[in-house]
N, C-alpha and C positions, 0 to 999 in steps of 0.2 A: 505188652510194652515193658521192657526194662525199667527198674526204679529208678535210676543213674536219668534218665529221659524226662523223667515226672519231677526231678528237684528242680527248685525254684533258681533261677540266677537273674538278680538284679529285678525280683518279682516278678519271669516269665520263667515257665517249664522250660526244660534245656528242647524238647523235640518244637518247640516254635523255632529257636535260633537254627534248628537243623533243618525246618520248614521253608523258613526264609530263606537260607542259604541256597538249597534247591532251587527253591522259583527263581531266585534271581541269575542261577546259574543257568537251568533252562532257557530263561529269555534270553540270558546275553547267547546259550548256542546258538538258539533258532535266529536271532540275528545276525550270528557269522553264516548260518548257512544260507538263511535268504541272502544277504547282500553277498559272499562268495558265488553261492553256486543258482540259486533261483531267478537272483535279478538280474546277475549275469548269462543265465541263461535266456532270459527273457529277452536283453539286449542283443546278443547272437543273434535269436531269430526273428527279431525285429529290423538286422538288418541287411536282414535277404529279402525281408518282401517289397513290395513297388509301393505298399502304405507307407505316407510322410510321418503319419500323425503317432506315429504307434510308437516313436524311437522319443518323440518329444514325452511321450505321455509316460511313458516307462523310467526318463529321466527325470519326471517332475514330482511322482510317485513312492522312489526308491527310499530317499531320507526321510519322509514323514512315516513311513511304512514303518524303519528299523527304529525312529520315536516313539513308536506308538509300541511295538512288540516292545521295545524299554521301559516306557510307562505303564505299562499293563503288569511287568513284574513287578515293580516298585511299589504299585497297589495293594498286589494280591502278597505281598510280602510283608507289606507294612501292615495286613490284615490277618496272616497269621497269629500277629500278638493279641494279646485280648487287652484293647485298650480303655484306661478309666472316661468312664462319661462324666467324674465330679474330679475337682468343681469347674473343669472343663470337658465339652462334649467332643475328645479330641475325635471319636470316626464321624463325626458329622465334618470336623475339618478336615481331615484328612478329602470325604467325598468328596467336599464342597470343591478343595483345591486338585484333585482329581478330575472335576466336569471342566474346570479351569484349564487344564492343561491338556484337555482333549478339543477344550475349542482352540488352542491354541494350534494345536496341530493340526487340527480343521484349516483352519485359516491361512497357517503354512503351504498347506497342500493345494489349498484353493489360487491362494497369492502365486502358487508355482504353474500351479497350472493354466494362470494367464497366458502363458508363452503359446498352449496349445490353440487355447482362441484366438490369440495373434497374430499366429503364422495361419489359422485359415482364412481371417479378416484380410492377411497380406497374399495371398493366392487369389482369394476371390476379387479384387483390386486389380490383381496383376493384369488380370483377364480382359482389362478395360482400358486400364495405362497404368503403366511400371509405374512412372513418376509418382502419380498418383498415390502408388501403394504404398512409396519410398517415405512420401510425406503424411499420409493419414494414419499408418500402423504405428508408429508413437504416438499419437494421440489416443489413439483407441485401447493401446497397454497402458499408459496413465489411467485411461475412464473404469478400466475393468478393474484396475489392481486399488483404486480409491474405493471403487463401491462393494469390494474384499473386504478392506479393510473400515470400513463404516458398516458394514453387518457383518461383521467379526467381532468389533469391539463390541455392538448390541446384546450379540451373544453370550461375550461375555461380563456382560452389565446383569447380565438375565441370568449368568447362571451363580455369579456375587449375591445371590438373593434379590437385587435391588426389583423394582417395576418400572419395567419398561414402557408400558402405558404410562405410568405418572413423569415419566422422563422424556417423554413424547410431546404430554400436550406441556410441560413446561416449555418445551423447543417451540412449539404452537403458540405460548404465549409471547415469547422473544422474537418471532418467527418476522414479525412486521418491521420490528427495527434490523433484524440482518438484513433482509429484503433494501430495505432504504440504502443501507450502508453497502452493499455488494451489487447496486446496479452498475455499476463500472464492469464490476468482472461478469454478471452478464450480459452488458452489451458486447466486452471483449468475446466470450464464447459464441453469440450467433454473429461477431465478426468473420470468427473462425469459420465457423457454418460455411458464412457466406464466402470465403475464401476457398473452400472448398469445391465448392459447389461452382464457382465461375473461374477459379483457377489461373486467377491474372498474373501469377508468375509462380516459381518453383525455386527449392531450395538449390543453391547455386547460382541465380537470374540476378542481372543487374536491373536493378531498376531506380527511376526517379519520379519523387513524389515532392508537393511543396520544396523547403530548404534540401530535403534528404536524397542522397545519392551511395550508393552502396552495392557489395552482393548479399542475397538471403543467405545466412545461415544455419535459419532453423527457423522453425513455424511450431507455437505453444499455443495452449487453447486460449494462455492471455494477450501473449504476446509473441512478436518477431525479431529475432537477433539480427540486425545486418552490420555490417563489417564497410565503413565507409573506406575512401581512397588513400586516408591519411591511417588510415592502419586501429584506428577503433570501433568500438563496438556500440551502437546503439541498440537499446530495448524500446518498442515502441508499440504503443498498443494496439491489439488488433483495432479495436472501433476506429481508431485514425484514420486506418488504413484506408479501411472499406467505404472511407465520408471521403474522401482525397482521388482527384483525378491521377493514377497511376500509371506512368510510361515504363515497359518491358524493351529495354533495349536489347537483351538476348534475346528477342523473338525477331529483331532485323536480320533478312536476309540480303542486305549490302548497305552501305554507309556512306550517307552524299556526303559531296563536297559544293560548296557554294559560295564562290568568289569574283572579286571584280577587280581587273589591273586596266593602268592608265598611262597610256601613252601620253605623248606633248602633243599640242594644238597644231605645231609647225609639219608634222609628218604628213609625207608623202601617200593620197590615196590609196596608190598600189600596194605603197606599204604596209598602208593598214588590212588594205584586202589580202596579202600576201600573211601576214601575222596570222589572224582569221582561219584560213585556210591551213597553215602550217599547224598551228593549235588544235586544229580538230583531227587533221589527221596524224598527231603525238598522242592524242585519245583515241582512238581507234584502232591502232597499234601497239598499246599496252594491255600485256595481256592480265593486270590485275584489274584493269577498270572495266567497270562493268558493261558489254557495248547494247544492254536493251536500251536504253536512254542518257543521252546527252544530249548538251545546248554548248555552240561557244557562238556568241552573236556580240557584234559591233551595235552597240541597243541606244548608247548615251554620249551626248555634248556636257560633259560634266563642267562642273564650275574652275574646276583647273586641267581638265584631260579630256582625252576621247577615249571612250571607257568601253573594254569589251568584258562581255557577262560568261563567266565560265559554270558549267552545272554537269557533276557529272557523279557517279559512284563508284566506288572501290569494291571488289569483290569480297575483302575481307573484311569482317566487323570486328577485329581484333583491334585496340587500342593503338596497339605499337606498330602493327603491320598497316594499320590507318593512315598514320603519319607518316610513315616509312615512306609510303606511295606520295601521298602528299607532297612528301619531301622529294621525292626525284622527280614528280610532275614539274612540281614550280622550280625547281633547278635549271630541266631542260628550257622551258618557256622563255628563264633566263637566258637562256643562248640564243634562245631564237631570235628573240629582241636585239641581241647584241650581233647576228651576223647582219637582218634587215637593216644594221643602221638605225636603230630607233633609241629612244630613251623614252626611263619613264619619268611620268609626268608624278609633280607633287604640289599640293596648294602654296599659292605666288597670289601678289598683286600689283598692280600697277600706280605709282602714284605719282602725279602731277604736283607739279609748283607753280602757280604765277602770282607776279604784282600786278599785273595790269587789271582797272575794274572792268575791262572790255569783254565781251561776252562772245565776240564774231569766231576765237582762232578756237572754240570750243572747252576753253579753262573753265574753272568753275567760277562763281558770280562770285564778284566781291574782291576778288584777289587772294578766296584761300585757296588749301586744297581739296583736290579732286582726287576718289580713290574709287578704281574698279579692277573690275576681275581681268587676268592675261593669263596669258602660259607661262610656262616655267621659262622660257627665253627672253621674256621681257624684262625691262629694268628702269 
């Protein structure tokens, strides 16, 4: 070896700083060439084959790969020098934040390659109901990527020097007051469970519960985003949910209607049997109501009308297209009423006057008034 190599600079031989330089040059090549041409290659042919998992796995791979070929010369570089152990043990630091940094890229790599369990947890779902998968595969990339990063951090607690047993059962001794203080959020999570598992509605489903009316949009292991009609957002916890009688009105496949209109007392029989008739065959010939079942029945002598009972459903369960129908049903019915000659009835009463205290012409006793029900034509 040359002298020029063995002089000291800044208290190292000059061939360490020409050591170091090397290693670290080497690493940063071999990581142009892996991510240039190795990982690129890998990707190529990943994605000719019919394998799903291999394009995922090869993406989750590549940057902790070309971290680690970086950390590794960083090491073996910073370890070319001959470092003092007094009055600090710097290559015991240097390891120590070396094992440090290789859990970290553990944990990286780990955290990345959630996506790959993800997407097989979401194929194997699919296989049973899409919905299904749409909705349980975020939950399940939270559950894996939390219990990453909780034996991640352990790791590296463990490799800080500390003890992980003694950190344990300390957790062991807290262990009864978390417990106390987080049964909410486990009752939320076997809300969820149980969400799951009976599937009483789906992200996008209107539904109503107690005060609450909204669409889903989103299911968390605590809780449910819904989006009520006035345009906000309530969060509400799963356990509510699952204690609460819940109605799925996206799961209607048509949308009654249920009303009562009143003619006057004075109308003509035929009239009313003529209405009747006309009525049910204006449902029967729209082709948005539904014709497995309907009712139009002349049912009631109401206290101000002769009241027929309309029941019928619309084919569509859309909001707007609901009322739409609605709307031209009870338009037409309008007409109808109005060619028969009828009117409708509205609550009226009839009231008498008399002075006389005679009882024979049927006034009320005493000489006051007498008040009972009539039709809308009396006065």
């Amino acid at each position: 070896m040359p002298d020029y190599m063995t002089q000291a600079v800044l208290g190292q031989e000059a061939y360490r700083y020409l050591a170091a330089f090397l290693i670290i040059l080497a690493s940063l090549v071999f990581r142009k060439v892996f991510d240039q041409y190795i990982a690129r290659k890998l990707r190529s042919w990943s994605e000719k084959t019919r394998f799903e998992y291999d394009d995922i796995l090869i993406s989750a791979l590549t940057p902790p790969v070309n971290a680690l070929v970086l950390s590794l010369g960083l090491f073996f570089a910073i370890f070319s020098f001959d470092l003092p152990r007094e009055p600090y043990d710097i290559p015991r630091f240097v390891t120590q934040t070396y094992h440090v940094t290789l859990s970290l890229i553990a944990v990286w790599a780990a955290y990345r390659l959630t996506e790959l369990l993800t997407e097989f947890t979401r194929q194997f779902f699919s296989r049973q109901d899409d919905h299904l998968a749409k909705q349980f595969t975020p939950l399940v990339r939270q559950a894996i990527r939390a219990t990453v990063l909780i034996f991640g951090g352990v790791m590296i607690v463990q490799n800080l020097g500390y003890s992980v047993s003694s950190l344990l059962a300390g957790l062991g001794i807290g262990g009864l007051a978390i417990a106390l203080a987080a049964q909410d959020t486990v009752a939320n999570v076997f809300g969820t469970v149980v969400m799951f598992t009976d599937k009483p509605f789906r992200v996008g489903d209107w539904i109503r519960f107690g005060e609450v009316d909204g669409f889903v949009e989103s299911i968390g292991f605590r809780s449910i985003r819904l989006r009520t009609w006035s345009n906000t957002v309530m969060v509400i916890p799963n356990k509510k949910i699952t204690s609460e009688i819940i109605e799925n009105c996206s799961s209607m496949n048509k949308r009654r209607v249920k009303m009562t209109i009143g003619v006057q007392y004075d109308s003509p029989v035929e009239k009313v049997r003529q209405l009747v008739g006309r009525i049910r065959s204006l449902l029967e010939h729209d082709p948005e109501v539904h014709q497995e079942y309907m009712l139009v029945r002349f049912t009631d002598f109401g206290p101000s009308s002769l009241d027929v009972f309309l029941y019928y459903f619309t084919v569509s369960t859309v909001w707007a297209e609901y009322l739409e129908v609605r709307e031209r049903i009870n338009l037409s019915i309008m007409e109808i009423v109005h060619e028969l000659g009828l009117s409708f009835a509205f609550p009226s009463r009839t009231v008498y006057f008399g002075n006389s205290p005679a009882l024979g012409d049927g006034r009320s006793p005493g000489g006051g008034a007498g008040v009972s029900p009539g039709g809308p034509g009396d006065s």
